[in-house]
C-alpha positions as CSV (number, residue, x, y, z in Angstrom):
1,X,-147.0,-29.7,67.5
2,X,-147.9,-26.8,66.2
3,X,-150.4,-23.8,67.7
4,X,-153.3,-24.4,65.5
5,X,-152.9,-28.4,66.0
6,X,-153.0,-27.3,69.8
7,X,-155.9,-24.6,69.5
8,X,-157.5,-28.0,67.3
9,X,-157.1,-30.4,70.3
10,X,-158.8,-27.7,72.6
11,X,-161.8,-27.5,70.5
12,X,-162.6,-30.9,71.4
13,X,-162.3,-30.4,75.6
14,X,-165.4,-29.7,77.2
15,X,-166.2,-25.9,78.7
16,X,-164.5,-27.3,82.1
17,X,-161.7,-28.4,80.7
18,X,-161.1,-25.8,78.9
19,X,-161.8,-23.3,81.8
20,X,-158.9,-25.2,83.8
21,X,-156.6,-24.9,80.9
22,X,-157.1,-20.7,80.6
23,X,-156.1,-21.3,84.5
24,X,-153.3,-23.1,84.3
25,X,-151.9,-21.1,81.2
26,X,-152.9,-17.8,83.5
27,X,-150.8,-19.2,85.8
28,X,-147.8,-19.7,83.5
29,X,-147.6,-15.9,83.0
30,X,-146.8,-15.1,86.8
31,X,-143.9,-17.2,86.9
32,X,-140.5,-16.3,86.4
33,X,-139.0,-16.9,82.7
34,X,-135.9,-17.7,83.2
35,X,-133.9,-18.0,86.9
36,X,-132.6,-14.7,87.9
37,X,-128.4,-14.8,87.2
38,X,-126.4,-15.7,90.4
39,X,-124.5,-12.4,91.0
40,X,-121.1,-11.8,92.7
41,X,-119.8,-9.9,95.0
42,X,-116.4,-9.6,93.2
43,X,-118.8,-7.4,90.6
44,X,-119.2,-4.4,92.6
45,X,-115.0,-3.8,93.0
46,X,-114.4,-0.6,91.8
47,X,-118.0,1.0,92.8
48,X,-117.5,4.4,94.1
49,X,-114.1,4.3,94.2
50,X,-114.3,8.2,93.0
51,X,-115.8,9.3,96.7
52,X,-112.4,8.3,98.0
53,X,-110.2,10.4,95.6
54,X,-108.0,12.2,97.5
55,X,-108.9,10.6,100.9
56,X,-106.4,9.2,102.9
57,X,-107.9,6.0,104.3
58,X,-105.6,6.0,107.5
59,X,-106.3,9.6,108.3
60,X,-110.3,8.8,107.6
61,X,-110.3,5.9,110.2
62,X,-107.8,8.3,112.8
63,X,-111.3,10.5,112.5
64,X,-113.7,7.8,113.3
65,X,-112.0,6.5,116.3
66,X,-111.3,10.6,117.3
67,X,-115.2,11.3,117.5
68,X,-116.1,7.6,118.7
69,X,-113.9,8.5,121.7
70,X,-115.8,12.1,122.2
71,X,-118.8,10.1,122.2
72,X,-117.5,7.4,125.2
């Protein structure tokens, strides 16, 4: 069916009728299009990985523990 065959069939529904289908097409506009894409986590690997250049990771976490046991 085309648009003007639809726009043709709405002609012939009364004021009310036609009130509640403005409504229900309003409605149509607030929801979603399409279902928002199932990410994963595997997707952020990498992310960042330049704020670690040239950090040792053992000697990082050697530094954690040190000030966690100031703070006992």
């Amino acid at each position: 069916m085309t648009l003007q065959e639809i726009a043709q069939e709405v002609r012939r529904l009364s004021v009310d009728e036609r009130k509640e289908l403005i409504s229900i097409l309003v409605d149509t506009l607030t929801e979603p299009t399409t279902q928002p894409k199932k990410r994963s986590l595997l997707e952020l690997e990498g992310l960042g990985k330049d704020i670690w250049e040239g950090i040792d990771a053992q000697e990082y976490v050697n530094e954690l523990r040190r000030e966690w046991d100031h703070r006992s």
